[in-house]
C-alpha positions in Angstrom: 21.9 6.1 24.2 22.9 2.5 23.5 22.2 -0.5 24.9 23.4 -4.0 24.8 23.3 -7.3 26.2 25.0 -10.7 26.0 24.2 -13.8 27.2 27.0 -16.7 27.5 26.0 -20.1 28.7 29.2 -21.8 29.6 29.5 -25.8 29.9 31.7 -28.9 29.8 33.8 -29.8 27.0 33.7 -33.8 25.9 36.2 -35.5 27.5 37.6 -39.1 26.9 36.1 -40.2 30.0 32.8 -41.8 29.5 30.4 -40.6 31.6 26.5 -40.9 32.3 24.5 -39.2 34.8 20.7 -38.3 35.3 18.3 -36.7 37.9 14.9 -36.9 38.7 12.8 -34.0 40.2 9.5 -33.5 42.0 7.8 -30.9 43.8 4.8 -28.9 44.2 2.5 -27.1 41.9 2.8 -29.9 39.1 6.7 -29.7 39.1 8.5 -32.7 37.6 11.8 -32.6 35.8 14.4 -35.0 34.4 18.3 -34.1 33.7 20.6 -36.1 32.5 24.4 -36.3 30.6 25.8 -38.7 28.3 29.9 -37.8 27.5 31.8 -40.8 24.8 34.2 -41.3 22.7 32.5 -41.6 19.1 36.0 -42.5 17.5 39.7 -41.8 18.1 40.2 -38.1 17.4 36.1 -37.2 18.0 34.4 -36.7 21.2 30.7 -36.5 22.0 28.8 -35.0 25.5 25.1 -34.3 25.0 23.3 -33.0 27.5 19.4 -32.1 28.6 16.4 -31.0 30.6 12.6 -31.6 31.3 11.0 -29.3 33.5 7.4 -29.2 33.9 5.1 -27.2 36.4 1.3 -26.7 36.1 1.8 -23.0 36.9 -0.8 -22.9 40.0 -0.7 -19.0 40.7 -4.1 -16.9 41.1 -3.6 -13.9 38.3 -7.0 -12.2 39.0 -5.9 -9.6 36.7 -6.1 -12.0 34.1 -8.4 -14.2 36.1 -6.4 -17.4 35.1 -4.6 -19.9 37.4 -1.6 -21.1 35.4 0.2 -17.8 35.0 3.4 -19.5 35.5 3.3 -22.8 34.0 6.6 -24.3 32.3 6.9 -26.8 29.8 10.1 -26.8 28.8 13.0 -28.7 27.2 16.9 -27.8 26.4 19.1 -29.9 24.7 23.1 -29.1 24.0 25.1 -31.3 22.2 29.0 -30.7 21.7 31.9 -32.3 19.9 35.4 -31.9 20.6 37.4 -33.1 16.7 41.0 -33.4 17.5 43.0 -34.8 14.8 46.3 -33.2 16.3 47.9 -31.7 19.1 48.1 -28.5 17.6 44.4 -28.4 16.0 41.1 -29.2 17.8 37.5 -28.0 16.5 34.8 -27.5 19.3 31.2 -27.6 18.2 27.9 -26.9 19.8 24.1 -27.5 19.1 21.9 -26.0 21.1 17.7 -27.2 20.7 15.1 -24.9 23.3 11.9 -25.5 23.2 10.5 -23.1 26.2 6.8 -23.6 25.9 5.0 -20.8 28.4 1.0 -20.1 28.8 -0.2 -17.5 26.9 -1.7 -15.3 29.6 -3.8 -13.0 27.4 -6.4 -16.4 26.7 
């Protein structure tokens, strides 16, 4: 029996239109968050759009299994960064960076 799996995480290309947007969230349980874009023109031919997330929640769940009451806290952050080189019409060279840092409670303390 095989299995498999595949995970794609599709975004934006760079564009040449410069572009900045952010978001700000709130909620219960501890939850905050921040989002936010930044898309430029480094030079002629190269193209920048960086992109990223805070989310936070304190995780406020009763687990009286585990008799704790932060089984589902999130500390998390995601950053993506891509560049779009395009010294002709008939090249271009795409590019990604991906940084998680996914921080969740260790449930077995």
């Amino acid at each position: 029996m095989q299995s498999g799996f595949l995970i794609s995480l599709k975004s934006n290309k760079p564009s040449n239109k410069k572009t900045y947007r952010y978001s700000l969230t709130v909620g219960n349980d501890g939850k905050k968050g921040v989002n936010g874009l930044v898309n430029f023109k480094i030079m002629q031919d190269l193209l920048l759009r960086i992109s990223s997330t805070y989310n936070y929640s304190n995780g406020f769940r009763k687990n009286n299994y585990l008799n704790v009451d932060n089984s589902n806290k999130k500390d998390e952050v995601f950053i993506r960064a891509k560049f779009l080189f395009t010294p002709s019409k008939n090249f271009s060279l795409l590019g990604t960076v991906i940084s998680p840092d996914f921080k969740m409670v260790d449930e077995t303390k």
